[in-house]
Structure formats: C-alpha cells, structure tokens
C-alpha positions in Angstrom: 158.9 221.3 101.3 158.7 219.3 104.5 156.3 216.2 104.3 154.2 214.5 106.9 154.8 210.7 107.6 154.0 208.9 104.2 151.1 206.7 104.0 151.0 204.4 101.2 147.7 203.7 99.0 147.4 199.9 98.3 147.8 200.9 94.8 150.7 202.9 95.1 152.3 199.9 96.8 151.1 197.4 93.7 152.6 199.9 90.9 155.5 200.2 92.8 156.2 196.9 93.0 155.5 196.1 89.4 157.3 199.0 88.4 160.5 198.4 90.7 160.2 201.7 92.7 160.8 201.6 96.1 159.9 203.8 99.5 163.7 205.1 99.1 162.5 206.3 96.0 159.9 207.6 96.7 161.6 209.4 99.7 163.9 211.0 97.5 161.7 212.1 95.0 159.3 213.8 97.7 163.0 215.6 99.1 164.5 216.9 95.6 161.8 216.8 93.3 159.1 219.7 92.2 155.6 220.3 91.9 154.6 220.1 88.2 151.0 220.0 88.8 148.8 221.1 91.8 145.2 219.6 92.1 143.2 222.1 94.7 140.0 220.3 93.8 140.7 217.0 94.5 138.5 214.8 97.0 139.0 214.3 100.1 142.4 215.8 99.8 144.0 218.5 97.6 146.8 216.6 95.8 150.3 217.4 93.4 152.0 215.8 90.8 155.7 215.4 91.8 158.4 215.3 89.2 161.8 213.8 90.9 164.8 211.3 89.4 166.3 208.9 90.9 170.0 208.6 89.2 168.5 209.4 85.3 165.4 207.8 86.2 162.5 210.2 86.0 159.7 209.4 88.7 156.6 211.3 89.2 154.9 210.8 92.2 151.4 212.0 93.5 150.7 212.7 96.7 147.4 214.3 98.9 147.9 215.8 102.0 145.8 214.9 104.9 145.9 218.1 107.2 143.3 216.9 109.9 145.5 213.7 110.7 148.9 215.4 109.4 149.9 212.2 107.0 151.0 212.3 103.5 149.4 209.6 101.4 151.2 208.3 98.0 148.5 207.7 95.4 150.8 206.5 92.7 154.2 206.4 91.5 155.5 205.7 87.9 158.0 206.3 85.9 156.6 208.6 82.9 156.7 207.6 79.4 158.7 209.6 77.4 156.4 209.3 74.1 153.4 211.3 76.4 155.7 213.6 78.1 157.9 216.5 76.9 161.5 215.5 77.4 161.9 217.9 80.7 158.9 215.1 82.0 157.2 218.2 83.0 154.2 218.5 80.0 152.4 216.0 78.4 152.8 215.9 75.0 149.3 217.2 73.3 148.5 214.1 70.9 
C-alpha cells in the first residue's frame, strides 16, 4: 500500500522517543507491515492498526488517512507487549 507524506502527531513523536522508535522505523513498518485492524468509524479520519518488525522487533503503528489534504498522520507507535498480545502480535490476548 502506497502512503501519503507522513505527518507526525505530537504524541506519536513523544512515545517514539521514549520508546526508541524512530521515523526509519516507522517508514519500514508502514512499507512491509500489515493491516491487523481497520477503524472505518474513527473521527476525523478512518484509521488502521499496523503490525510491522523491525529486525525481531515487533512494532505496531496506527495511522489515519487524511484524503482531503492527501497526508498520512502517525497517531502512535509502540512496541506491543507480548503478555496482551498473541505471540503472532496480531490478537490481543482476551484476559
């Protein structure tokens, strides 16, 4: 999937840095990863969870697309734990 220039929430900049991702990350996980979860409802902008790795790293990434000005914005990026997510990093776990 081909994505418009990235625009980065203030947040998703913050957990980044605390969480030692970077925009090459990010980059790479928006090229090779897939959509786990789609979110058609979402305000303003219809948005996806994004599962991608960097190395063994797993990263999920979620994104809105702003059609109107053609820019991708990065909500938030994390890396996911594994003791809420299936090992794939696809499902959480139901607790």
């Amino acid at each position: 999937m081909a994505y418009n220039p990235l625009v980065f929430r203030v947040h998703a900049i913050q957990r980044m840095f605390e969480r030692r991702i970077t925009e090459d990350d990010v980059g790479h996980v928006l090229a090779t990863g897939e959509v786990i979860e789609s979110y058609e409802n979402d305000t303003p902008y219809p948005s996806r969870l994004i599962l991608g790795f960097c190395g063994s790293r797993p990263l999920h990434v979620v994104v809105a697309d702003n059609q109107q000005d053609r820019e991708t914005i990065v909500i938030t990026v994390y890396e996911p734990e594994p003791a809420q997510w299936d090992s794939s990093f696809r499902r959480k776990r139901l607790l």
